[in-house]
N, C-alpha and C positions, 0 to 999 in steps of 0.2 A: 484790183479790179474796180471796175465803176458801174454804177446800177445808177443813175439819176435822171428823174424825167420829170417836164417843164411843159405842161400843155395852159392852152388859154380856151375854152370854149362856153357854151348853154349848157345849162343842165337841161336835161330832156325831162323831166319828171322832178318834184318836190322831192327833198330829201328823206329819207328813210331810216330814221334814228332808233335805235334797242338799244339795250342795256345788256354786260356778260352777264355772267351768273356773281362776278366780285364787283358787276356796279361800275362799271365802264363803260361810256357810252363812244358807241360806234355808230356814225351815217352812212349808208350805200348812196351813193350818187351816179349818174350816169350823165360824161362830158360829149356832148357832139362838137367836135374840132373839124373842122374844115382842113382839106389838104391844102397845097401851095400850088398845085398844078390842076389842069385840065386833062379828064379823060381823052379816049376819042371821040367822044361824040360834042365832047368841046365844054362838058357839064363840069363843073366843079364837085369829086366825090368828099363824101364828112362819112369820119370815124365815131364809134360810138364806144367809148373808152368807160370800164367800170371803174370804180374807186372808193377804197375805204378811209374814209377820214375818223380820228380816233381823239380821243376825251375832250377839251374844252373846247377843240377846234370842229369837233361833230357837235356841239349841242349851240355854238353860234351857228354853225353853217346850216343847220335845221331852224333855227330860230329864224334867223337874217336872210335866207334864201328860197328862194320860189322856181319852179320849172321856168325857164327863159332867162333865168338869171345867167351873169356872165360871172366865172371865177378863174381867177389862174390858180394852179395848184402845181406845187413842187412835192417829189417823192420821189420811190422805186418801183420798178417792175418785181411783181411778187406772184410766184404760181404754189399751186396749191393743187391738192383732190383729197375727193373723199367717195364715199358709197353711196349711192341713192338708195329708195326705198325699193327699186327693182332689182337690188344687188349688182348694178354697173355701175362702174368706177368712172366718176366725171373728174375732168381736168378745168381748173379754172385759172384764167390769167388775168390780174386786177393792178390798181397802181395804190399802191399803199400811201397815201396823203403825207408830209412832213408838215404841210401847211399850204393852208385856203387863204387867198387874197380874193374881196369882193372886189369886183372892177365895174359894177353896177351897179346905180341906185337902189334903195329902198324899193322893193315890189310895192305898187298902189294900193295891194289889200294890208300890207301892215303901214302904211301913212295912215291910209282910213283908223287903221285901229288905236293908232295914238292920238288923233284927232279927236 
């Protein structure tokens, strides 16, 4: 079988980096990818794809990236649930990161900061 997926888009929001409970850090990112095609009203629709990226590749991708930033990122489709606090059972569908590639510059608030 084959589980592999290859998107290129903006992060919609700054990364959001924690740590487990054994000290591994994980970022949540969320990619807007643009389709290939036009709806019918002729608009081009974007997917908003969640994604976890995991140990050294989450603490640069938190470092080096900023909401509008572009990254491509290779992985798998991974689902998952659990319980809320209302005792309903949510279903989540994420792309589990193998590896972040930036494809765009340094964001202008971290040049300022090394300047």
């Amino acid at each position: 079988m084959i589980n592999q997926v290859i998107l290129v888009g903006r992060l919609t929001k700054d990364p959001e980096i924690r740590y487990t409970a054994d000290g591994a850090p994980v970022a949540n990112i969320t990619l807007a990818v643009s389709r290939q095609f036009r709806n019918a009203a002729g608009e081009i629709d974007t997917d908003f794809v969640n994604c976890s990226v995991w140990r050294r590749s989450a603490e640069n991708t938190a470092n080096y990236c900023r909401k509008g930033s572009i990254v491509g990122v290779t992985g798998r489709i991974q689902t998952r649930s659990y319980e809320n606090a209302e005792r309903t059972r949510v279903y989540v569908t994420e792309v589990v990161a193998d590896s972040v590639r930036f494809m765009s510059g340094k964001p202008r608030e971290l040049v300022e900061q090394e300047s």
